[in-house]
N, C-alpha and C positions, 0 to 999 in steps of 0.2 A: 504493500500500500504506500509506502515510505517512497520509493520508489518512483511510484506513478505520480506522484502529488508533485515529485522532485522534474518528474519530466514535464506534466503543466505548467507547474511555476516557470522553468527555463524557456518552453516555449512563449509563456507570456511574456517575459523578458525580453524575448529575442525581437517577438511583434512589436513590442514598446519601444524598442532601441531603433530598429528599422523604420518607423513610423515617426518618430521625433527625428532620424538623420537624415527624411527628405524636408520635414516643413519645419524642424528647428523650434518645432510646439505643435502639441499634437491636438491642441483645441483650435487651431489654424487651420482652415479648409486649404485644400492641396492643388486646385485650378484658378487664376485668376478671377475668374467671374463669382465664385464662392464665396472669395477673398473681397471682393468689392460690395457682395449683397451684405456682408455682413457688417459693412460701414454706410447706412445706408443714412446716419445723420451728420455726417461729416461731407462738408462742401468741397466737391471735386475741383482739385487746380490742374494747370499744367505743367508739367516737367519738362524744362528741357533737356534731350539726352542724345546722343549719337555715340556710334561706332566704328574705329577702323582695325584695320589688321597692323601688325607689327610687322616692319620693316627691314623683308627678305625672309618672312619667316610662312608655314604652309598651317599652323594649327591655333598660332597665338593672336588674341584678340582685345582689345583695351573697350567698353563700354564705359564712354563719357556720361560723366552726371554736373550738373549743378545744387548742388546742396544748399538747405538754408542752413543759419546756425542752430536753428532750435528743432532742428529734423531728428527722427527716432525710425524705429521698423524700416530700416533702408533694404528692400527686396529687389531681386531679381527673378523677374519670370522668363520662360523661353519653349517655345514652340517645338513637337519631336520634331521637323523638319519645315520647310521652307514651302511645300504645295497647300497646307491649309488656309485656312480663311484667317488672315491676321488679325481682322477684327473682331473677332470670335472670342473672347476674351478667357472659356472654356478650355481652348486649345492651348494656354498656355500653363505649365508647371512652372513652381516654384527651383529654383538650383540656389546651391551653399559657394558659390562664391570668393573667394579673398579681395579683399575692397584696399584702395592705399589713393593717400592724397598725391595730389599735384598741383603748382603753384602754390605751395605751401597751406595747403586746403580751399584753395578757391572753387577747384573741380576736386573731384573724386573716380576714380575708375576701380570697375571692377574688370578681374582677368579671367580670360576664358582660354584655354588649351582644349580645341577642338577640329577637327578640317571639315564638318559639315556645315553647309548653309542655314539660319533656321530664322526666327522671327524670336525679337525680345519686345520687354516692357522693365520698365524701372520702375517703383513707388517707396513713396516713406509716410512716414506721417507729422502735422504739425498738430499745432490744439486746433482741434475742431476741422481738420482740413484734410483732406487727402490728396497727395502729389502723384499725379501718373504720368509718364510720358509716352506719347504717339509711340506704336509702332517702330520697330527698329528692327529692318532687311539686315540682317549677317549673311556679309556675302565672300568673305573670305577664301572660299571654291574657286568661287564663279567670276568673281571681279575685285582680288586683295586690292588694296589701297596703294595707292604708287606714291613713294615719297622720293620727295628731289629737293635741294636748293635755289632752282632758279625763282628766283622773284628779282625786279630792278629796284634797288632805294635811291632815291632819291632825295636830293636834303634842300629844300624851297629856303628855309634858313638852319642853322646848326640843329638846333633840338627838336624840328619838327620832321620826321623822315617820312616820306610818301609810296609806300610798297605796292609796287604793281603786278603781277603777274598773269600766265598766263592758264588756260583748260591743260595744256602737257597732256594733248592727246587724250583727256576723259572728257567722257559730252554730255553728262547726264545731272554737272552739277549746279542746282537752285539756288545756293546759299553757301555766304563764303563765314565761316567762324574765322579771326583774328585774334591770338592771346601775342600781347610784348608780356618779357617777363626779364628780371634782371638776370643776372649769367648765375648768380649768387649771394645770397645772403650771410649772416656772420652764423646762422645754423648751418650752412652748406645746403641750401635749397635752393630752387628756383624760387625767386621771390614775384608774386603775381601784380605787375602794373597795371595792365587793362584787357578790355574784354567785350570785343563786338559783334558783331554780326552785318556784312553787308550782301546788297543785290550786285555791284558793280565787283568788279574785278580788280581792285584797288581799296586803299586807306593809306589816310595820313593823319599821325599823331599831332592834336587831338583835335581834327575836323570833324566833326559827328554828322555834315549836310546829307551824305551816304551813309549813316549807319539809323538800320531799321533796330536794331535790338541790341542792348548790353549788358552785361552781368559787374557794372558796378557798381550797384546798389544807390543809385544818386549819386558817388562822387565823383567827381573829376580828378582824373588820375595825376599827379604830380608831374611836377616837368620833369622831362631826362637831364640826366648828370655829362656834360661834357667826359669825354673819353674813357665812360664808365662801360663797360661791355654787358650789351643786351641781348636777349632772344626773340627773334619775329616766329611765330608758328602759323602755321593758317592751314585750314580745313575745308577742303571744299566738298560740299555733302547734297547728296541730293536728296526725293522728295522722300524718299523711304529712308533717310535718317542714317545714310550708309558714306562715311568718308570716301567719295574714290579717288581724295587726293590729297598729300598731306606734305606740308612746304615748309621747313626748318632752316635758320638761317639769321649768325648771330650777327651784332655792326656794334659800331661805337660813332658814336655822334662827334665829330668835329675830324675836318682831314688834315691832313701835314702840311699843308700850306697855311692853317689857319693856324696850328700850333707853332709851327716857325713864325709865325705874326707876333704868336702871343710872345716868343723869346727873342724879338727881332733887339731890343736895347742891350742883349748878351751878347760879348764878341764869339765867333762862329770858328767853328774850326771843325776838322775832316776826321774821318773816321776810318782807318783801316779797316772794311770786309769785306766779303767776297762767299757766295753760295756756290755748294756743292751735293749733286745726289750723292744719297748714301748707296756703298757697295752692292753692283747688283740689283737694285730698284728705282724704277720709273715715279715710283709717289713718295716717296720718303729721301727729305735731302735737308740740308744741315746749311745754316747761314752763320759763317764766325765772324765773330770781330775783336777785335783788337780794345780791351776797357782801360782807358788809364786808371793810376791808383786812386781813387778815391768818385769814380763814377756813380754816378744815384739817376733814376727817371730812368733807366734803360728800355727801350721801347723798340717796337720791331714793327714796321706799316707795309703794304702789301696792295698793289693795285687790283682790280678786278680780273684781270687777265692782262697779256703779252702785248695787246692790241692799241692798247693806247702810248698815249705821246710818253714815256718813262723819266721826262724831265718835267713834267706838270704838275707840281708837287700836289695839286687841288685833287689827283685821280686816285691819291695813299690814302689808305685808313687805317687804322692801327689793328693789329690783332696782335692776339693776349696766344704766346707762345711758351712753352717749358725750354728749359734754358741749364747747361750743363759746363764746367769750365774743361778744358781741352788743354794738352803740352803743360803738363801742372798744374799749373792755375795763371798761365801768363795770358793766354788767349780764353774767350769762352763761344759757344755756338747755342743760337736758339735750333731744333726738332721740327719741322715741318711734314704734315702726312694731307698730299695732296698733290693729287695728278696734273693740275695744271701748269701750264710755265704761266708768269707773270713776274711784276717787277717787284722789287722789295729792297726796301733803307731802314738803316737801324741809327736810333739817335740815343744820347745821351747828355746831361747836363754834367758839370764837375770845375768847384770853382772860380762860379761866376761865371762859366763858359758856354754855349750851347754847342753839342759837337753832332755833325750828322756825318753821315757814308754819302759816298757818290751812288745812282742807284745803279741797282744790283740785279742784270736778268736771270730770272731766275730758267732753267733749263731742260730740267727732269725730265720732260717726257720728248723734246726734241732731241737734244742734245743731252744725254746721260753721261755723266762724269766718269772714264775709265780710271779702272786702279789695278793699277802693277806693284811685281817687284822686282822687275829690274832696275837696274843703275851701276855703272860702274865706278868702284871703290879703288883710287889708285894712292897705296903708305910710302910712296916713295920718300917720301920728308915726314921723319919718325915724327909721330903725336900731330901730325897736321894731315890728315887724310881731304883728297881733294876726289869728288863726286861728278860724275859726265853723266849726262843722261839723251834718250830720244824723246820727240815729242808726243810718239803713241799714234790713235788712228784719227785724232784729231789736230789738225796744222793751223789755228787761231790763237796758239800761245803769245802772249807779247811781252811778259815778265814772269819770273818764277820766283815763288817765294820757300825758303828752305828752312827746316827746323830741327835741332839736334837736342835729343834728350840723354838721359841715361837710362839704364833699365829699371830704375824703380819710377820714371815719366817726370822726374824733376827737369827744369827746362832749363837748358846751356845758352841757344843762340839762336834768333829768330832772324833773317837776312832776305833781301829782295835783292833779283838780279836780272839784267834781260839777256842773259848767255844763258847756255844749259851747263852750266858749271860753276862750281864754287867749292872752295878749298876753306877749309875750317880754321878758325884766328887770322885770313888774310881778307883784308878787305876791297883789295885792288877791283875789284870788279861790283861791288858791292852799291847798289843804289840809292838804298834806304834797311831802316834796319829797326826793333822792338826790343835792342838789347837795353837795358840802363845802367848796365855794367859790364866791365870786359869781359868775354867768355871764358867759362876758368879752362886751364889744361889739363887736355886727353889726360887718362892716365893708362899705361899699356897693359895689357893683356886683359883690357876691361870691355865690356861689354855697353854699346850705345845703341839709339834708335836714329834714322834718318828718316825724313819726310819731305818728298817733292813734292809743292803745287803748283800746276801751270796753268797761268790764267789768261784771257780774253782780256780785252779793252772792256767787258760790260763787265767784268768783274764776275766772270761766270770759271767756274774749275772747272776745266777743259780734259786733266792729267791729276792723277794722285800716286806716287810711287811711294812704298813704306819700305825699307830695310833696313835689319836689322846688321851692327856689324861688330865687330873684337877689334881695338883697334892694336895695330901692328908698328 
């Protein structure tokens, strides 16, 4: 008997357990329409909500919400597939969800790991009120979301930028969503500025003449922060609530030309750099420069592409680069990960001074910087080893610049030459040079590092030779 009571009970357990882990409360009806009779004195609002798929991905899905702040019972319903009646409100089940803010809670999204197309709905509750939103096509099958960066900014004055873009081949979309958001906050978030909605194909911060709909709650959004680094996103969704296109794309308000305005009373002076791809890849390349001691502001700007004038200082805008010191600590290089060629100047202040680079084409995907290791090492004259080299499969060298380390990368002697030769503590040939002290001497049977770079007139690394050598 003990027994049998033992396997009822377990079965009721099992029914209780399975029935609270689809509706998460088992006095909860389990179809939408259930769920809505049974708030039948709470005034229906609307939600606004949409969906796109994640970007390159076959199964993952982000369902957008706008949250109030006093919102509870935040649900997610969803259709077994995509042929029913979506406004049937029967046809949809409740699903559990993981929910996580964005714009530092302005929206909310839930995630979905799925590859079939189906129909959702969002609701929460406020006092007295029920939030639902329209219908939401998941079409992540049928039609994922294409995400790109093309959009044009344009800047009418410094703080106000006017984003245009275009359909990118989707034809289906009614309405454009717009969030600006700062790059980051002191929590490490996106911090959420604004939040619109328009019919045209464009906005400009903060002309509202085109914008039907916003989620700032009445405020008007603060002004941008000169050279502070932001994020445009934009959603273009059509009638069924389904992103078919999704446009990310960070900027900083004010270009190199106005910022050299702002330090035009600092005397000016140049900047040794020059860009180079990194080994073997066409998007990953590396920009050094030369920091004297006591540099601060260090800034790295970057035109839109190769196409424009590279002396127009108005076509730079700053982008916010990771930055690593190289040959010790005597030179250092910002990391760049992107396939385009375009132009790039790196500036800094130091001592009252404003110091900028001549600009800098950058080459990667036309022109990839080769690296060798050949060179020839001639000890003819003990502890003064003198270096020959070729110019490789690229013949636009027009000056070389050479660097001798030791083997634990502490830095000896940095030298520019427009020979392909140079002998080490002689300077006969010697153009220009980063030493602030005299090179100390070889010592023999020690182990060093050399480094060729051969550069263009645009200040592009054309040759990179590294060898290693014992000096004799």
């Amino acid at each position: 008997m003990r027994f049998k009571y033992l396997c009822f009970f377990v079965s009721f357990i099992t029914l209780l357990f399975f029935s609270c882990s689809e509706d998460n409360d088992i006095t909860v009806p389990r179809n939408l329409q259930e769920y809505l009779d049974t708030n039948p004195n709470r005034e229906l609002e609307n939600l606004n909500a949409f969906a796109a798929s994640l970007n390159d991905s076959e199964n993952a899905t982000y369902i957008f919400y706008t949250p109030t702040e006093s919102a509870t019972e935040v649900r997610y319903y969803e259709t077994e597939n995509v042929s029913v009646d979506e406004n049937d409100f029967s046809n949809y089940r409740r699903k559990n969800l993981t929910t996580q803010d964005i714009y530092a809670g302005k929206l909310r999204f839930f995630s979905r790991t799925d590859t079939e197309d189906s129909w959702c709905i969002v609701t929460y509750l406020t006092e007295g009120k029920l939030y639902k939103s329209d219908p939401i096509q998941i079409k992540i099958n049928s039609k994922p979301t294409q995400w790109t960066n093309n959009v044009t900014i344009e800047y009418p004055e410094t703080i106000t930028p006017k984003f245009t873009w275009t359909d990118n081949n989707t034809t289906e979309n009614d309405i454009y969503f717009q969030v600006i958001s700062d790059e980051e906050n002191s929590d490490g978030e996106e911090e959420f500025i604004s939040g619109t909605y328009t019919k045209e194909k464009t906005f400009q911060f903060y002309d509202t003449s085109n914008v039907v709909l916003d989620i700032n709650e009445g405020n008007t959004p603060e002004d941008l922060v000169k050279d502070e680094e932001y994020i445009f996103s934009m959603f273009g969704i059509s009638e069924d609530n389904w992103a078919n296109l999704a446009i990310q794309k960070s900027f900083v308000p004010r270009n190199l030309e106005e910022y050299v305005a702002a330090n035009s009373t600092s005397v000016q002076e140049e900047i040794i750099a020059f860009g180079a791809s990194a080994n073997g890849s066409t998007s990953f390349s590396y920009i050094y420069y030369y920091p004297i001691e006591g540099a601060t502001e260090v800034r790295y700007y970057e035109t839109e592409n190769a196409t424009v004038n590279g002396n127009d200082l108005s076509n730079y805008r700053r982008v916010f680069l990771s930055t690593a010191e190289v040959f010790g600590d005597k030179m250092s290089r910002f990391s760049r990960t992107n396939s385009e060629d375009s132009w790039a100047i790196v500036t800094y202040l130091s001592d009252g001074k404003f110091h900028k680079s001549n600009p800098i084409r950058l080459k990667n995907q036309s022109k990839s910087t080769e690296w060798l290791r050949e060179a020839t090492i001639d000890f003819t004259e003990s502890l003064k080893p003198k270096f020959s080299w070729a110019d490789g499969q690229i013949l636009e060298n027009t000056n070389y610049f050479q660097v001798v380390t030791n083997a634990e990368d502490t830095f000896l002697s940095g030298t520019f030459t427009e020979v392909k030769e140079f002998q080490y503590g002689e300077t006969t040939n010697v153009t220009s040079t980063i030493n602030t002290t005299t090179p100390p001497v070889l010592i023999l049977n020690t182990d060093y590092n050399f480094t060729l770079i051969g550069l263009s007139d645009d200040n592009w690394v054309n040759l990179v030779i590294q060898k290693s050598f014992t000096v004799e």
